[in-house]
C-alpha positions as CSV (number, residue, x, y, z in Angstrom):
1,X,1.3,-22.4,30.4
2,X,-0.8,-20.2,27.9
3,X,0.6,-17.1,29.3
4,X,4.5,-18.4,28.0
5,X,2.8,-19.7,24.8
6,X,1.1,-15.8,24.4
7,X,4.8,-14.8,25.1
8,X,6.5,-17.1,22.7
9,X,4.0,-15.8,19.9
10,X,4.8,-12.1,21.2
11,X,8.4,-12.5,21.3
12,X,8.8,-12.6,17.3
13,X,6.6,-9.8,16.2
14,X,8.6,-7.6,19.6
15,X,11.3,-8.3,17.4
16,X,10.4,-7.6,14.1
17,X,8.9,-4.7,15.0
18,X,12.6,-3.6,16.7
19,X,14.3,-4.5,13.2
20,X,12.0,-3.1,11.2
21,X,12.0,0.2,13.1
22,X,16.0,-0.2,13.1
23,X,15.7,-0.4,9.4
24,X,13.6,2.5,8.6
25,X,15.8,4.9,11.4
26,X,19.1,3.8,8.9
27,X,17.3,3.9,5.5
28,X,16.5,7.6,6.4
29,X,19.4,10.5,5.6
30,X,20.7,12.2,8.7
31,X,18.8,15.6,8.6
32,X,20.8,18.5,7.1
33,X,20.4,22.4,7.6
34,X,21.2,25.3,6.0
35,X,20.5,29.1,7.0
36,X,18.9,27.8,10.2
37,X,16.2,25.4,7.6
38,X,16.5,21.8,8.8
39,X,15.8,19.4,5.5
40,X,16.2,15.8,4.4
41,X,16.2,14.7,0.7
42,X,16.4,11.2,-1.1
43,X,13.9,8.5,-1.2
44,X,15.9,5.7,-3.6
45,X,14.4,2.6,-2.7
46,X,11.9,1.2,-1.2
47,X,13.0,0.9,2.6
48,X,13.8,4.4,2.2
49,X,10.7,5.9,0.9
50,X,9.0,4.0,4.0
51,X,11.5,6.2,6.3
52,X,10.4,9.3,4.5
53,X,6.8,8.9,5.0
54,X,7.2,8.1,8.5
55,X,8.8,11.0,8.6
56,X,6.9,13.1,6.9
57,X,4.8,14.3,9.8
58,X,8.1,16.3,11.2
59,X,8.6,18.4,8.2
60,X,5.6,21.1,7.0
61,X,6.9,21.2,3.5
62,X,7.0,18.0,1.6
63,X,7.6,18.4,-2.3
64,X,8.2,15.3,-4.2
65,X,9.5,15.5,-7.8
66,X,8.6,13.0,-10.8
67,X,7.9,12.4,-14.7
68,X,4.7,13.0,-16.0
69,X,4.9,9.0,-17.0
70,X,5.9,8.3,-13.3
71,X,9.5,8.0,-13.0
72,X,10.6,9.5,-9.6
73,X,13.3,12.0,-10.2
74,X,16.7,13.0,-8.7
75,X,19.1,15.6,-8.7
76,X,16.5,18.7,-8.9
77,X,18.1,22.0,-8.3
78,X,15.0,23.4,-5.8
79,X,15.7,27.3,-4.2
80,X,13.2,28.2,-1.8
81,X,12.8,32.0,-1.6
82,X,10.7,33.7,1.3
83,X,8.1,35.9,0.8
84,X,10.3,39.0,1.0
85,X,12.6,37.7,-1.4
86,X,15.6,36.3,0.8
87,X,16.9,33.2,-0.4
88,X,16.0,30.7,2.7
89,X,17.4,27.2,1.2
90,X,19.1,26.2,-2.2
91,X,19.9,22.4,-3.3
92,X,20.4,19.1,-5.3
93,X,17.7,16.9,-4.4
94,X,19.2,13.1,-3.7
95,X,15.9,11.7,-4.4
96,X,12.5,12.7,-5.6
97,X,11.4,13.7,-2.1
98,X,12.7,17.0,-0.4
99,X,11.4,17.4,3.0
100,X,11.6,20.9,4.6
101,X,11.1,22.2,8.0
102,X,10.5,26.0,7.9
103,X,8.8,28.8,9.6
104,X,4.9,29.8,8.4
105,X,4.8,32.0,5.9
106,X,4.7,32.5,2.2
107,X,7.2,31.1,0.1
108,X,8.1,30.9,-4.0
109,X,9.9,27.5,-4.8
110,X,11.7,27.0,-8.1
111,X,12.5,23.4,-9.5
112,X,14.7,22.8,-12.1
113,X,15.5,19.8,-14.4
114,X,18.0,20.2,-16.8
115,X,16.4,23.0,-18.9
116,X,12.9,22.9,-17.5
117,X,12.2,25.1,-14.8
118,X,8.4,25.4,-12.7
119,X,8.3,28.3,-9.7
120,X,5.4,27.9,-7.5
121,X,4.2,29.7,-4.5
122,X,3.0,28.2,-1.5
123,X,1.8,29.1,2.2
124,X,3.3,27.2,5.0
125,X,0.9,26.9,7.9
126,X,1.8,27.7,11.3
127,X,-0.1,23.9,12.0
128,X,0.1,20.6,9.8
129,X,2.0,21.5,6.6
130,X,1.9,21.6,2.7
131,X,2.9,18.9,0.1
132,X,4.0,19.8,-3.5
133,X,4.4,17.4,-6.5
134,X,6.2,18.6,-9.8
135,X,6.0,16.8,-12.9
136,X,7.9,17.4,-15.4
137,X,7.3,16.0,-19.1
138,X,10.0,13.0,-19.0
139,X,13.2,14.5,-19.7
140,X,14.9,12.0,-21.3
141,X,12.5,12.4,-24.3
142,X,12.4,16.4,-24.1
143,X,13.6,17.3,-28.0
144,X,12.6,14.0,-29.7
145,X,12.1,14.2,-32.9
146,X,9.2,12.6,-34.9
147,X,9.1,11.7,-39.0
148,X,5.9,10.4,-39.8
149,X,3.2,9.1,-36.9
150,X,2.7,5.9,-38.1
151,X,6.9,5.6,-37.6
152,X,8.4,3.1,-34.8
153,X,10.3,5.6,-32.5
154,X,13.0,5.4,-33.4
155,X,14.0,9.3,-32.2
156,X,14.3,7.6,-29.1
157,X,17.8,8.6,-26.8
């Protein structure tokens, strides 16, 4: 009897643990690949950020993108450039994470939003990986203008 009530209690969480796993495996974006560079990019919502940091231990670059107030960003324009200079992966981000899978070595990324633009360098390791994190004062408010300090903000898009 108590080894079909240990059962009974290990049947649900078998279960849950199935779904859950289901979940995360759909939430995630099929990987893509360009110039031989596997990548994924997104992270909207919350089942999907779970996927990427479950995933996060297959890729050795990881570079998530967000306001300095703490707005995750989309649609980054990001160009990763090896160390001799050859373009090795350009795109739109889908999300504030961008997860790349690339040989060791050193490599200059440049992240754009709208008008603002940071270029970083960065060593990939042949073992474990690197993480970057842009932040970017929050675009929306980028050229606001402002009367008097003491005035409501009203400037405000």
């Amino acid at each position: 009897m108590f080894r079909n009530a240990h059962f009974s209690m290990l049947l649900p969480f078998l279960f849950f643990t199935c779904v859950s796993g289901a979940a995360l495996a759909q939430s995630l974006p099929q990987p893509a690949s360009q110039n031989g560079i596997s990548y994924i990019t997104g992270g909207v919502g919350e089942d999907e950020v779970q996927a990427f940091r479950a995933a996060a231990a297959n890729y050795n670059l990881r570079m998530t993108f967000a306001s300095k107030t703490g707005s995750y960003l989309s649609d980054i324009d990001v160009t990763i450039t090896s160390g001799a200079g050859r373009s090795v992966l350009t795109i739109r981000t889908e999300g504030p994470f961008l997860f790349v899978r690339l040989p060791a070595g050193r490599y200059q990324i440049r992240a754009q939003t709208r008008h603002i633009i940071e270029t970083r360098k960065i060593q990939v390791p042949a073992r474990g990986g690197a993480e970057l994190r842009f932040y970017w004062e929050d675009p929306d408010r980028r050229g606001v203008v402002h009367i008097c300090k003491s005035c409501p903000d009203m400037g405000r898009p």
